[in-house]
mmCIF entry with sequence, helices, sheets and N, C-alpha, C, O atoms, coordinates in Angstrom:
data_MODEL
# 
_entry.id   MODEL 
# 
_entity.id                         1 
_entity.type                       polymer 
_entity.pdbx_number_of_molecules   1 
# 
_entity_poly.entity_id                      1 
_entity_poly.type                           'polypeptide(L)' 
_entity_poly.nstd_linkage                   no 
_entity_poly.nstd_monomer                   no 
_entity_poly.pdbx_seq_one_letter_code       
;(UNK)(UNK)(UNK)(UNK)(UNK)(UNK)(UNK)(UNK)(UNK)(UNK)(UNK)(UNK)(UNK)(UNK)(UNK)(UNK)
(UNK)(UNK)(UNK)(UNK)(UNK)(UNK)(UNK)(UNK)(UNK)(UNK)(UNK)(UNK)(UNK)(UNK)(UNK)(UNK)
(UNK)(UNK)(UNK)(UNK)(UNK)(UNK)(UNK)(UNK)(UNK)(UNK)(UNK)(UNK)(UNK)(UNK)(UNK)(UNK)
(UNK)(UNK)
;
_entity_poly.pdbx_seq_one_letter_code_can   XXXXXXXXXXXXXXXXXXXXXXXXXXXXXXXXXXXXXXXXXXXXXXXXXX 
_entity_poly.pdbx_strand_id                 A 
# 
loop_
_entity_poly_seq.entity_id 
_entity_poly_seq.num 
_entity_poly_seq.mon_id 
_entity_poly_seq.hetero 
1 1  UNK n 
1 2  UNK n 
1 3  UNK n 
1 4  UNK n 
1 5  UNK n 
1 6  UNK n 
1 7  UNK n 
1 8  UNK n 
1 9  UNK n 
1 10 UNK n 
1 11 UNK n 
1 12 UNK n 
1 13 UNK n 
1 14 UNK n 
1 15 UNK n 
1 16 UNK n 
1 17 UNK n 
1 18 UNK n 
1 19 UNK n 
1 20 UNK n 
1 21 UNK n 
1 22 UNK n 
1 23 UNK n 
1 24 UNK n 
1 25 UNK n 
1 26 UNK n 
1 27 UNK n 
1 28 UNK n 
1 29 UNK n 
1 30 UNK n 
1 31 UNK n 
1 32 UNK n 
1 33 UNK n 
1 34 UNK n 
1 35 UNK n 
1 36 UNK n 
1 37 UNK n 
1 38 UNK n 
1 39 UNK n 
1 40 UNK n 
1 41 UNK n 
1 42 UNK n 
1 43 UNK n 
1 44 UNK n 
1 45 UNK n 
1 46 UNK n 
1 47 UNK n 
1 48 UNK n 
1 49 UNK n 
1 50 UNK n 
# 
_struct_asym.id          A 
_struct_asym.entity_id   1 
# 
loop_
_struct_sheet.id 
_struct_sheet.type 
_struct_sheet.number_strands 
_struct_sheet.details 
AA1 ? 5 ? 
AA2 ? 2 ? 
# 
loop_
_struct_sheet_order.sheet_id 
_struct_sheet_order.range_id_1 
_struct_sheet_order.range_id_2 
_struct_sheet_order.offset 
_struct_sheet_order.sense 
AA1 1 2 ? anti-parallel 
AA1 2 3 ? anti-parallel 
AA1 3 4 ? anti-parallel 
AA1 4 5 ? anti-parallel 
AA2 1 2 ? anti-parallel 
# 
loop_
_struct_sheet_range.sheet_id 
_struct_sheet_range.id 
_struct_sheet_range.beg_label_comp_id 
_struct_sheet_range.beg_label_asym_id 
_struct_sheet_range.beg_label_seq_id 
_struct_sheet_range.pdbx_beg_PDB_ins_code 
_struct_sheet_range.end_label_comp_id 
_struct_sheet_range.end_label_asym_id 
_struct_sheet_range.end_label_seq_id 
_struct_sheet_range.pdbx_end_PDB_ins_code 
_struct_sheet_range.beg_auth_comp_id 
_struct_sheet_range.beg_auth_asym_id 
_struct_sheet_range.beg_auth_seq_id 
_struct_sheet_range.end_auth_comp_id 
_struct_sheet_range.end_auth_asym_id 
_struct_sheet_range.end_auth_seq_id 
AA1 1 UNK A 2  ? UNK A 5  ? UNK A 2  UNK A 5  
AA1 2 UNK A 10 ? UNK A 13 ? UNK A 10 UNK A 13 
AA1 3 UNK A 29 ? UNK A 32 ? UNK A 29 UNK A 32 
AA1 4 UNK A 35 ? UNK A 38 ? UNK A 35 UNK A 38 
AA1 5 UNK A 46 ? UNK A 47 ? UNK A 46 UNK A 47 
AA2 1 UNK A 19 ? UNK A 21 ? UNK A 19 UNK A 21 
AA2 2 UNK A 24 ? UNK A 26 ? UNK A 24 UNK A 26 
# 
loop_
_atom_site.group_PDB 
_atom_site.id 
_atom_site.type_symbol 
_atom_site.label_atom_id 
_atom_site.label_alt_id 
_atom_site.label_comp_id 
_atom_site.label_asym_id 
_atom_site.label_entity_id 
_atom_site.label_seq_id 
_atom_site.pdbx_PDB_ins_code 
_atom_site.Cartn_x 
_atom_site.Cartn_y 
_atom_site.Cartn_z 
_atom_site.occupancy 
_atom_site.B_iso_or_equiv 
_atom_site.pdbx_formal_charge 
_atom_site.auth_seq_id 
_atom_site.auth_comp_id 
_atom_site.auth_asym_id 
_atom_site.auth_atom_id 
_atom_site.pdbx_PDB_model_num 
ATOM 1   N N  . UNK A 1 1  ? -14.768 -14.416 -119.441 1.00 0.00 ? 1  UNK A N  1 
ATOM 2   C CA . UNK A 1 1  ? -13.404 -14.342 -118.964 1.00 0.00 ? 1  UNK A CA 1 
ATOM 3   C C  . UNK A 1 1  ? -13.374 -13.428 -117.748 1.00 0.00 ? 1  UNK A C  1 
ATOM 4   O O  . UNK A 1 1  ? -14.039 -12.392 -117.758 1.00 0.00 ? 1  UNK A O  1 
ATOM 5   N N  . UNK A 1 2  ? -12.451 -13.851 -116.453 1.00 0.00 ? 2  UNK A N  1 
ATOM 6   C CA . UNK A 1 2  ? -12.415 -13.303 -115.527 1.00 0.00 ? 2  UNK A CA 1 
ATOM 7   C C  . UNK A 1 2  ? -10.793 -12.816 -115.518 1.00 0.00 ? 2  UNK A C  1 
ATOM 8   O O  . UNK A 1 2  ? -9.833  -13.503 -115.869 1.00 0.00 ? 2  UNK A O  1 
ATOM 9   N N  . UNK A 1 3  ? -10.774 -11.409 -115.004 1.00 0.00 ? 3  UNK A N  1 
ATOM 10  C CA . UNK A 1 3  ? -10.080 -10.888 -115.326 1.00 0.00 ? 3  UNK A CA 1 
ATOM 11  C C  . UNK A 1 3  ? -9.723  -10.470 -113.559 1.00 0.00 ? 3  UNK A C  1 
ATOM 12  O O  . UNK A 1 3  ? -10.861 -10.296 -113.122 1.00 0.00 ? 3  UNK A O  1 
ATOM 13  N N  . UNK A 1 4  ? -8.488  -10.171 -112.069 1.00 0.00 ? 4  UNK A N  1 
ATOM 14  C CA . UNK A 1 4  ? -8.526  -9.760  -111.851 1.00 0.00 ? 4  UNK A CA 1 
ATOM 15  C C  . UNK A 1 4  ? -6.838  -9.356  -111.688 1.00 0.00 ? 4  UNK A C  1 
ATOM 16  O O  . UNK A 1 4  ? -5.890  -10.104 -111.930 1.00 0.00 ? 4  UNK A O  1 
ATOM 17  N N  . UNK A 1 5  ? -6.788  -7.865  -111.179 1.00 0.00 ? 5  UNK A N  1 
ATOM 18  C CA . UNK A 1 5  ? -5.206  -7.381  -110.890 1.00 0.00 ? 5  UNK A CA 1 
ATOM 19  C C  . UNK A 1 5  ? -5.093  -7.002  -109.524 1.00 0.00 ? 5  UNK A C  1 
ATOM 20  O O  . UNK A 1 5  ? -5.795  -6.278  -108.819 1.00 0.00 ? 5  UNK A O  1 
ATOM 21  N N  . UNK A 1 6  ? -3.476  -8.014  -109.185 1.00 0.00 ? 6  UNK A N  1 
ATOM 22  C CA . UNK A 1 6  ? -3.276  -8.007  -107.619 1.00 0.00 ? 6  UNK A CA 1 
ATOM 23  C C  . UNK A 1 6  ? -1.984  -8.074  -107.860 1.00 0.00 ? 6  UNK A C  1 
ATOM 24  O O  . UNK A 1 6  ? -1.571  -9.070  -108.453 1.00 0.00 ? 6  UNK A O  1 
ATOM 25  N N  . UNK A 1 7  ? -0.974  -6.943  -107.422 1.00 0.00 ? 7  UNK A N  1 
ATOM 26  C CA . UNK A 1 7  ? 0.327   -6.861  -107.314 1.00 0.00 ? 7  UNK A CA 1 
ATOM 27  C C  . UNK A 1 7  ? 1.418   -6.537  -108.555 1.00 0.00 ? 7  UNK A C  1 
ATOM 28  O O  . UNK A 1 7  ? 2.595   -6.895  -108.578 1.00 0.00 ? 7  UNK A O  1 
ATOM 29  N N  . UNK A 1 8  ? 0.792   -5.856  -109.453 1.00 0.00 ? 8  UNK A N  1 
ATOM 30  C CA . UNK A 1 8  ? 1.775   -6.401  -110.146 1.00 0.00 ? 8  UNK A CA 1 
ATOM 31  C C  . UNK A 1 8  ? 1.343   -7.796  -111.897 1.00 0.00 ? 8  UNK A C  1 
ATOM 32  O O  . UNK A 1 8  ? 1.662   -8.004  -113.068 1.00 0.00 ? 8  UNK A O  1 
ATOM 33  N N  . UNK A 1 9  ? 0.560   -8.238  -110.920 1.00 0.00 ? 9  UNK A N  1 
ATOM 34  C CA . UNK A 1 9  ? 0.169   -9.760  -111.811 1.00 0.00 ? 9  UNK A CA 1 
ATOM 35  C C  . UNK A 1 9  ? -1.254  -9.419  -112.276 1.00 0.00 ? 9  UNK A C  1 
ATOM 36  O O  . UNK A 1 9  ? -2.026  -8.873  -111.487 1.00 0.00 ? 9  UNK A O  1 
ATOM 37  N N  . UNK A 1 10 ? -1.681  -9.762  -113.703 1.00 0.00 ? 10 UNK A N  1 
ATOM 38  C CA . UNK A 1 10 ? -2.979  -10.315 -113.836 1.00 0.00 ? 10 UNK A CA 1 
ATOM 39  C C  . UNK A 1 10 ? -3.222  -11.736 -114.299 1.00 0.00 ? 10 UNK A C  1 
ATOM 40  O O  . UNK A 1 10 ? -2.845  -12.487 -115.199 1.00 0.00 ? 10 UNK A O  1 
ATOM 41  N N  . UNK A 1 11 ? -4.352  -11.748 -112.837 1.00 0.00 ? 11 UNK A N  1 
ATOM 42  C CA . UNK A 1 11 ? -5.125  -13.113 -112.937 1.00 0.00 ? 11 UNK A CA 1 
ATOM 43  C C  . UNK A 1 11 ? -6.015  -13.081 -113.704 1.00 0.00 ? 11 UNK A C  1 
ATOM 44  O O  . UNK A 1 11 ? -6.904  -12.230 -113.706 1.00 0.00 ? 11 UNK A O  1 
ATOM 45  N N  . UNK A 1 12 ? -5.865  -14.349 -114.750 1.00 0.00 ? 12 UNK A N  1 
ATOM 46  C CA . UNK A 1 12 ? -7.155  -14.921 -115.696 1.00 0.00 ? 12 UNK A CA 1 
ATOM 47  C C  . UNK A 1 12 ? -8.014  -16.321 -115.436 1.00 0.00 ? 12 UNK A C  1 
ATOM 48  O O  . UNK A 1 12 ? -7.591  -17.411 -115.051 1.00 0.00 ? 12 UNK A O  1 
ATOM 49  N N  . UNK A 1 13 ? -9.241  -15.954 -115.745 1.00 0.00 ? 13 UNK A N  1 
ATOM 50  C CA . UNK A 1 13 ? -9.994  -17.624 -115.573 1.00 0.00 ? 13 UNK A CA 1 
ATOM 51  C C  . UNK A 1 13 ? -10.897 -17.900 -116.756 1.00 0.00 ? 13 UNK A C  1 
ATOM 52  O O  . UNK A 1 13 ? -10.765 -16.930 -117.502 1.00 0.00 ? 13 UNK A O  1 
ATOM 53  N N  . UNK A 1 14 ? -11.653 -18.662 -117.221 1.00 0.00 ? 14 UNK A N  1 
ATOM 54  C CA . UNK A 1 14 ? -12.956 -18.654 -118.242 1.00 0.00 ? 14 UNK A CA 1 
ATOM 55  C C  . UNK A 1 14 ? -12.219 -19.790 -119.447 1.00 0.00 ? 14 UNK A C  1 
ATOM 56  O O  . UNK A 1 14 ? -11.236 -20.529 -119.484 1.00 0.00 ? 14 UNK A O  1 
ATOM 57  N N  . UNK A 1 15 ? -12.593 -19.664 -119.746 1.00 0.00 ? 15 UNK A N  1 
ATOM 58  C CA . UNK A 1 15 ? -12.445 -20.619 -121.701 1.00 0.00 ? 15 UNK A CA 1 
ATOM 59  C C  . UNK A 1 15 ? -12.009 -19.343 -122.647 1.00 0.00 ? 15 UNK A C  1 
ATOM 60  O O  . UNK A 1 15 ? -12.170 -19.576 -123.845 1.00 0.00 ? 15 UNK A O  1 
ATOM 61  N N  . UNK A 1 16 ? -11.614 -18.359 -122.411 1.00 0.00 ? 16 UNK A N  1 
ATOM 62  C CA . UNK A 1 16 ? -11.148 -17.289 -123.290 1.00 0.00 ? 16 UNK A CA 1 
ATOM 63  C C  . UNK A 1 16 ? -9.695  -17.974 -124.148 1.00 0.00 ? 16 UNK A C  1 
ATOM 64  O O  . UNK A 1 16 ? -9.489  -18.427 -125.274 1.00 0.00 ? 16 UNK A O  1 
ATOM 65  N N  . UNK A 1 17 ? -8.589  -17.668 -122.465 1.00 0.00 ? 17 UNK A N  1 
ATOM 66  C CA . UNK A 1 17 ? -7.305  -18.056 -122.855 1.00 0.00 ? 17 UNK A CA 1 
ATOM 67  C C  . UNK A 1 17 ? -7.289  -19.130 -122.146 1.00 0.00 ? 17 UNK A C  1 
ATOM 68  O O  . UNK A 1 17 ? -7.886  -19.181 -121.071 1.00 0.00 ? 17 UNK A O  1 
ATOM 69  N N  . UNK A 1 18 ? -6.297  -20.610 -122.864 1.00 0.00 ? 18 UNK A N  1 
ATOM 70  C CA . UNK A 1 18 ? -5.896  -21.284 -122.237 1.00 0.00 ? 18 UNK A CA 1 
ATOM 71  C C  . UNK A 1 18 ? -4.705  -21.968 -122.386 1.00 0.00 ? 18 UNK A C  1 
ATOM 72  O O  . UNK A 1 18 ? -4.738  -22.316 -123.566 1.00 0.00 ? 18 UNK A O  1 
ATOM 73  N N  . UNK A 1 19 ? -3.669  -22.374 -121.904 1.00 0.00 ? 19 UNK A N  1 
ATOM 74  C CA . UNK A 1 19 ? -2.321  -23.596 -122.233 1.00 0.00 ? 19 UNK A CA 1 
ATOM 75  C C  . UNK A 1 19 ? -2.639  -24.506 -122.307 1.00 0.00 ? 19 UNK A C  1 
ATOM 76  O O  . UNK A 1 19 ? -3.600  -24.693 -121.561 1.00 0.00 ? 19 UNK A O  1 
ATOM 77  N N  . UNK A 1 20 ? -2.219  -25.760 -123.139 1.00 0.00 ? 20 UNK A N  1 
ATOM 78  C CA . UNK A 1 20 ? -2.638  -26.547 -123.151 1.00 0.00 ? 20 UNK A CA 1 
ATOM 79  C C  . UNK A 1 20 ? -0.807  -26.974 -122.676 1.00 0.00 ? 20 UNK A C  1 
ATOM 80  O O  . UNK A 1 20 ? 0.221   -26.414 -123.056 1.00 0.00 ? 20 UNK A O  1 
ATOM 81  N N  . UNK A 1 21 ? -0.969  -28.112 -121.768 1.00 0.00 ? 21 UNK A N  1 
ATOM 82  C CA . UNK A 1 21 ? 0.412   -28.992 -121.006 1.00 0.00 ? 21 UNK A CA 1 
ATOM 83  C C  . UNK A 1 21 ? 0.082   -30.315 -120.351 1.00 0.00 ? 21 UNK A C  1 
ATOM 84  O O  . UNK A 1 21 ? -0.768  -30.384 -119.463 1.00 0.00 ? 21 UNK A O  1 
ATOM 85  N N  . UNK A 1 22 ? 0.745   -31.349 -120.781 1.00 0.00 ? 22 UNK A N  1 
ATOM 86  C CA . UNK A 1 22 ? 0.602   -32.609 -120.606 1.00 0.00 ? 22 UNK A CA 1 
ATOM 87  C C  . UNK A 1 22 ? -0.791  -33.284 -120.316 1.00 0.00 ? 22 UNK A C  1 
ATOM 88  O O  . UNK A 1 22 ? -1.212  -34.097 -119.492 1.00 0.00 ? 22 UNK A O  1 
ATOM 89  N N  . UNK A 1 23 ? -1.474  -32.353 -121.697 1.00 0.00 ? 23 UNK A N  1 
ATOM 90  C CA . UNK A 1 23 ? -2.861  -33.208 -122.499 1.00 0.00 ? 23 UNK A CA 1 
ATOM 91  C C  . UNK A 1 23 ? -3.872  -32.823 -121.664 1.00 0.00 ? 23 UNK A C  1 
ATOM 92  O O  . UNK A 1 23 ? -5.004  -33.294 -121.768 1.00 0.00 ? 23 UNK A O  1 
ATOM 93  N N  . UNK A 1 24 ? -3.478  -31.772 -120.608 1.00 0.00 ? 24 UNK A N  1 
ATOM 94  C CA . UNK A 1 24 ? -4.761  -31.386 -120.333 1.00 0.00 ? 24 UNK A CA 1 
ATOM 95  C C  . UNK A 1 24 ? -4.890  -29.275 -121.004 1.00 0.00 ? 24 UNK A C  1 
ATOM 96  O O  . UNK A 1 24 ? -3.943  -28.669 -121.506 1.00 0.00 ? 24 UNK A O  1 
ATOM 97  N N  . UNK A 1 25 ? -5.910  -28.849 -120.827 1.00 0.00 ? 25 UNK A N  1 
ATOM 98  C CA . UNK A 1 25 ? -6.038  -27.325 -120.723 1.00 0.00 ? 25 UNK A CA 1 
ATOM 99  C C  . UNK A 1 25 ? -5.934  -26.895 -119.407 1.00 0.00 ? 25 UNK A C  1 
ATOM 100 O O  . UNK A 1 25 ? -6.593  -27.472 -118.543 1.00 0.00 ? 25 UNK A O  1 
ATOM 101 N N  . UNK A 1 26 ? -5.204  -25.969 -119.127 1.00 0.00 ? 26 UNK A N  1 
ATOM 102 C CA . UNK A 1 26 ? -5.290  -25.273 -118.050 1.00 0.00 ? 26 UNK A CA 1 
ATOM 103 C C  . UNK A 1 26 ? -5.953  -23.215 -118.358 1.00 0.00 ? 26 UNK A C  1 
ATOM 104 O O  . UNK A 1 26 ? -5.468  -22.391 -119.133 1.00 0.00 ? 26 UNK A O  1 
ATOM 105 N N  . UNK A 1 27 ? -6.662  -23.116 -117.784 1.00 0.00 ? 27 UNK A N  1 
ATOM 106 C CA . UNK A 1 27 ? -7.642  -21.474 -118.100 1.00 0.00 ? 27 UNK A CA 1 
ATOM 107 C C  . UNK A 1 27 ? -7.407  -20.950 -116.817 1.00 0.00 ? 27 UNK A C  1 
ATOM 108 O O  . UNK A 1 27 ? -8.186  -20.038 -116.537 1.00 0.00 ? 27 UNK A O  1 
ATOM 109 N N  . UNK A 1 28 ? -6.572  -21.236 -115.928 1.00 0.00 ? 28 UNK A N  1 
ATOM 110 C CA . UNK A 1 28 ? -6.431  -20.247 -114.832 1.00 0.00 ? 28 UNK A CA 1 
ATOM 111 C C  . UNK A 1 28 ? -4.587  -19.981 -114.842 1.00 0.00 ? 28 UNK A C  1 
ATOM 112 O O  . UNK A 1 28 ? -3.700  -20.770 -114.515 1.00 0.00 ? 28 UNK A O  1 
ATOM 113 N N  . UNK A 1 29 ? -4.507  -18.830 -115.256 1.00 0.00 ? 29 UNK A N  1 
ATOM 114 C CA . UNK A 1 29 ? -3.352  -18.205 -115.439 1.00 0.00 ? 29 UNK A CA 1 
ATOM 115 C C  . UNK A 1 29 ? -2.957  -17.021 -114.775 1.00 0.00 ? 29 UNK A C  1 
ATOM 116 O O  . UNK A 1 29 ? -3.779  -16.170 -114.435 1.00 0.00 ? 29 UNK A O  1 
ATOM 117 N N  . UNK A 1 30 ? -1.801  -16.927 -114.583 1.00 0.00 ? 30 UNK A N  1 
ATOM 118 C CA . UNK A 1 30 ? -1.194  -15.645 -113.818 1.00 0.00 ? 30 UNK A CA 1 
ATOM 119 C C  . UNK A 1 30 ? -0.135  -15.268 -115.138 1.00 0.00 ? 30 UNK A C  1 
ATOM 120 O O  . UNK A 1 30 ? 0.732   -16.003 -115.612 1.00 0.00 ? 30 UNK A O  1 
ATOM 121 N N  . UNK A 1 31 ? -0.521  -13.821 -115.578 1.00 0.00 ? 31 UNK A N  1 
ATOM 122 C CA . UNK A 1 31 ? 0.327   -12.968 -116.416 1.00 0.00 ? 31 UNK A CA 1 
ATOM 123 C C  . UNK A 1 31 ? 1.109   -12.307 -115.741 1.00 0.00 ? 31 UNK A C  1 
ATOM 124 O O  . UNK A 1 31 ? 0.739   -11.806 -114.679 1.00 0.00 ? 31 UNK A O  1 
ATOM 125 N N  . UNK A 1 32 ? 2.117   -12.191 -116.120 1.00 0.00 ? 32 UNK A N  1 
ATOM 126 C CA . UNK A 1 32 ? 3.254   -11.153 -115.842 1.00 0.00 ? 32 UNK A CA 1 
ATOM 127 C C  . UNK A 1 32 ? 4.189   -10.504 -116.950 1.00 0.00 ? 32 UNK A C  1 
ATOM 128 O O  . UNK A 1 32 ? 5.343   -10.906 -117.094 1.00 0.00 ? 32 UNK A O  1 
ATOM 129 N N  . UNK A 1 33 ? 3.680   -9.542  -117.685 1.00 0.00 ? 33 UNK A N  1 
ATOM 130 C CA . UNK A 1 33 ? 4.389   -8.704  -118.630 1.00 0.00 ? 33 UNK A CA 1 
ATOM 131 C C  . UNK A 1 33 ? 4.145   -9.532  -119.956 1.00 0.00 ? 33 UNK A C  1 
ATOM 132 O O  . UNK A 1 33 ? 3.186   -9.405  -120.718 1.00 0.00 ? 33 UNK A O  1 
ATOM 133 N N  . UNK A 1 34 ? 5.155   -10.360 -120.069 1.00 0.00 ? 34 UNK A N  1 
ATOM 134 C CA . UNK A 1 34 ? 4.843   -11.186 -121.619 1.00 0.00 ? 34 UNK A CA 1 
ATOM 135 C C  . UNK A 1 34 ? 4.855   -12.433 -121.257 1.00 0.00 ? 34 UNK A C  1 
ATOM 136 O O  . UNK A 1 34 ? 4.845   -13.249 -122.179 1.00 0.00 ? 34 UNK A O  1 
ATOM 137 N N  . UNK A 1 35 ? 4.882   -13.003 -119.709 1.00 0.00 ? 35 UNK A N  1 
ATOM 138 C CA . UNK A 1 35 ? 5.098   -13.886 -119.707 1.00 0.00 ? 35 UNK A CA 1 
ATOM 139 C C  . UNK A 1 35 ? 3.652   -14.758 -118.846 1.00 0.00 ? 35 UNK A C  1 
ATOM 140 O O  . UNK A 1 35 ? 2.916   -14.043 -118.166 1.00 0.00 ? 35 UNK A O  1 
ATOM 141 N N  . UNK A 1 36 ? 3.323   -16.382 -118.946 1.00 0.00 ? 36 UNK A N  1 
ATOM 142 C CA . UNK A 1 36 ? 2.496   -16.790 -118.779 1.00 0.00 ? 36 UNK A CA 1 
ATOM 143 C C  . UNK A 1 36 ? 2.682   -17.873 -118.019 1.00 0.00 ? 36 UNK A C  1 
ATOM 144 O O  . UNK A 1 36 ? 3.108   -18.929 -118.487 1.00 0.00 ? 36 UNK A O  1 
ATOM 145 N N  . UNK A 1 37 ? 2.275   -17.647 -116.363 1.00 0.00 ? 37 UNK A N  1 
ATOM 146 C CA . UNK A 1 37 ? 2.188   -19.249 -116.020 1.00 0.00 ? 37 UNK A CA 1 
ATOM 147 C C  . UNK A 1 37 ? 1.047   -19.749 -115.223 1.00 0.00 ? 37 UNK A C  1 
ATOM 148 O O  . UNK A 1 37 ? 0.178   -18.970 -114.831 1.00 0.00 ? 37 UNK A O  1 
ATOM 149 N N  . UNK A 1 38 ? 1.019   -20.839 -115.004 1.00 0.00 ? 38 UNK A N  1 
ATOM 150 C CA . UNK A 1 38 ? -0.308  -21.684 -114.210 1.00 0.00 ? 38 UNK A CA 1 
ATOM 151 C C  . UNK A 1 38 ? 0.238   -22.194 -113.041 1.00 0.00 ? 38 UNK A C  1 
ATOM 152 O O  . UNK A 1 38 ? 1.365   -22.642 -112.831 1.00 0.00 ? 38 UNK A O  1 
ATOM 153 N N  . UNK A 1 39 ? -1.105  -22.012 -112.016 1.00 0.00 ? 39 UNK A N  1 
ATOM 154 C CA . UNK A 1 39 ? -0.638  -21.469 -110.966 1.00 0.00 ? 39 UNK A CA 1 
ATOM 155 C C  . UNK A 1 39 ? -0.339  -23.227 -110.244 1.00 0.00 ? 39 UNK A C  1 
ATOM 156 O O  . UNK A 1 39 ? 0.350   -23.223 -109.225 1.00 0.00 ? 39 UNK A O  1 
ATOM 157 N N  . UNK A 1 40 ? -0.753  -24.411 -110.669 1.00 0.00 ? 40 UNK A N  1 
ATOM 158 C CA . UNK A 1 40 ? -0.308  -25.528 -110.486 1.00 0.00 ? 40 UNK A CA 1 
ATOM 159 C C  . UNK A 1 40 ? 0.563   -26.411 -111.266 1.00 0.00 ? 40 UNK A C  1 
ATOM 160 O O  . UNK A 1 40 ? 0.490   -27.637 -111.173 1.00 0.00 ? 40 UNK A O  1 
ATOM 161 N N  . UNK A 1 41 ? 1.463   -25.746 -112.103 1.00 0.00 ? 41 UNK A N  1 
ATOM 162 C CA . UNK A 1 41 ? 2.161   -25.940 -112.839 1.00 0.00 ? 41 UNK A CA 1 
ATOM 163 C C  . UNK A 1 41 ? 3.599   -25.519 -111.935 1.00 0.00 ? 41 UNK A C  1 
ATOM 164 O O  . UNK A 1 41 ? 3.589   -24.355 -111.537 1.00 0.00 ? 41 UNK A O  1 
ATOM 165 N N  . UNK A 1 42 ? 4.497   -26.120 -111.669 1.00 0.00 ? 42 UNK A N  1 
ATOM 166 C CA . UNK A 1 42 ? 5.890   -25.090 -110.734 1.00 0.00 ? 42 UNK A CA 1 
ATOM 167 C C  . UNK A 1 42 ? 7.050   -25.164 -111.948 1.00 0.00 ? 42 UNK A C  1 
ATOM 168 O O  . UNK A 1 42 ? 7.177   -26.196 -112.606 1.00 0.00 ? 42 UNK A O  1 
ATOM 169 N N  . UNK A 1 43 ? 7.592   -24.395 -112.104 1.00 0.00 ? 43 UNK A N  1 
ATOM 170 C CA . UNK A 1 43 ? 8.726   -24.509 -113.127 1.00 0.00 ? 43 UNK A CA 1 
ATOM 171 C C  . UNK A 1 43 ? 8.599   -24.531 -114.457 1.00 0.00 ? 43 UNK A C  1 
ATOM 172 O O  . UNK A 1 43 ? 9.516   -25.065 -115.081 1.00 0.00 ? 43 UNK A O  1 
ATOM 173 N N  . UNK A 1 44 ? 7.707   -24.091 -115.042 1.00 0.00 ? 44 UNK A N  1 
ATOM 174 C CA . UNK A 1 44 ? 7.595   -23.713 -116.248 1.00 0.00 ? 44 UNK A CA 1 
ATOM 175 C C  . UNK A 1 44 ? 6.690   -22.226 -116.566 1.00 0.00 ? 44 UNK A C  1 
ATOM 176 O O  . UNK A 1 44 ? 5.577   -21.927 -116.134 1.00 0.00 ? 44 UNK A O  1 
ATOM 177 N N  . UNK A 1 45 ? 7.348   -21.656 -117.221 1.00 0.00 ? 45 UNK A N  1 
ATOM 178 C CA . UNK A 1 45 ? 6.417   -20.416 -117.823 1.00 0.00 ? 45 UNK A CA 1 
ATOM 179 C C  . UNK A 1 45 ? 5.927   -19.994 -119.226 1.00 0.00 ? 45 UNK A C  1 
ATOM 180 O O  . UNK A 1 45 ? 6.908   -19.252 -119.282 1.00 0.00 ? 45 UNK A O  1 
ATOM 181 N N  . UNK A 1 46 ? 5.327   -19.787 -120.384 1.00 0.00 ? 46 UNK A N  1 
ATOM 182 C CA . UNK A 1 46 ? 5.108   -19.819 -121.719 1.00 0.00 ? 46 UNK A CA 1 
ATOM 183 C C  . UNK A 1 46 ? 5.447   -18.126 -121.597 1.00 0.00 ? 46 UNK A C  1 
ATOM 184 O O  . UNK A 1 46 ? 5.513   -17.518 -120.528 1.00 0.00 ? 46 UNK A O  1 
ATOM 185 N N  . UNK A 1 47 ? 5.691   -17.383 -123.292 1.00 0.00 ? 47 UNK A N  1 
ATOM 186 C CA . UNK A 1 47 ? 6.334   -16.715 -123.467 1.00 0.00 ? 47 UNK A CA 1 
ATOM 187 C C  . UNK A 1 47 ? 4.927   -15.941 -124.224 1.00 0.00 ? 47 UNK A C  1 
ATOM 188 O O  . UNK A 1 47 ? 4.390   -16.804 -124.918 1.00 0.00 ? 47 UNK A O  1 
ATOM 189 N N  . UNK A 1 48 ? 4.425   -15.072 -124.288 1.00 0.00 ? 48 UNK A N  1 
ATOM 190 C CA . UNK A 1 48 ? 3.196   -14.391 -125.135 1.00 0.00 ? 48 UNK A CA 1 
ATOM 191 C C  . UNK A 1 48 ? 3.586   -13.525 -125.788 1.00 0.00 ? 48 UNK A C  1 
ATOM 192 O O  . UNK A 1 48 ? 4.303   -12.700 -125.224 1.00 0.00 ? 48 UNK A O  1 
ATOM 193 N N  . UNK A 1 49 ? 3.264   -13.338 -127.320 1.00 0.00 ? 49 UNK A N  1 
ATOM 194 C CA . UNK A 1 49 ? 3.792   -12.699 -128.369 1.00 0.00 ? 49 UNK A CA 1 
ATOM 195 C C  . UNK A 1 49 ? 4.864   -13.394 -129.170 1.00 0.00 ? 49 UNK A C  1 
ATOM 196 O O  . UNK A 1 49 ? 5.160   -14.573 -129.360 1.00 0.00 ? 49 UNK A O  1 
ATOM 197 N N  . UNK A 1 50 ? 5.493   -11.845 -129.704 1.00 0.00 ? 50 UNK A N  1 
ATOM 198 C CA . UNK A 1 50 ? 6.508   -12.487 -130.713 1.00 0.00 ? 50 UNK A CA 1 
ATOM 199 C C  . UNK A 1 50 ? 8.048   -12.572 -129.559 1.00 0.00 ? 50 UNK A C  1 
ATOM 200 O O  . UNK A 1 50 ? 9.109   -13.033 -129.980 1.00 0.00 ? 50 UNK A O  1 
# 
């Protein structure tokens, strides 16, 4: 898992974490606090935790 922090955001890559959205996996993610989105994905974000 690749891990880096730029601004504010951490960027993820690897087979660690991934979303799975319209039947494919996506493993390159941008975190922001609790929240989770992909960076070719526009308009949607997933929610992490409770």
């Amino acid at each position: 898992m690749k891990v880096v922090f730029k601004a504010n955001k951490m960027y993820t890559s690897g087979n660690a974490i991934g979303i799975k959205y319209n039947r494919k996996i996506y493993t390159n993610l941008i975190i922001v606090g609790r929240s989770a989105y992909i960076p070719s994905v526009k308009g949607y974000s997933w929610q992490i935790g409770r």
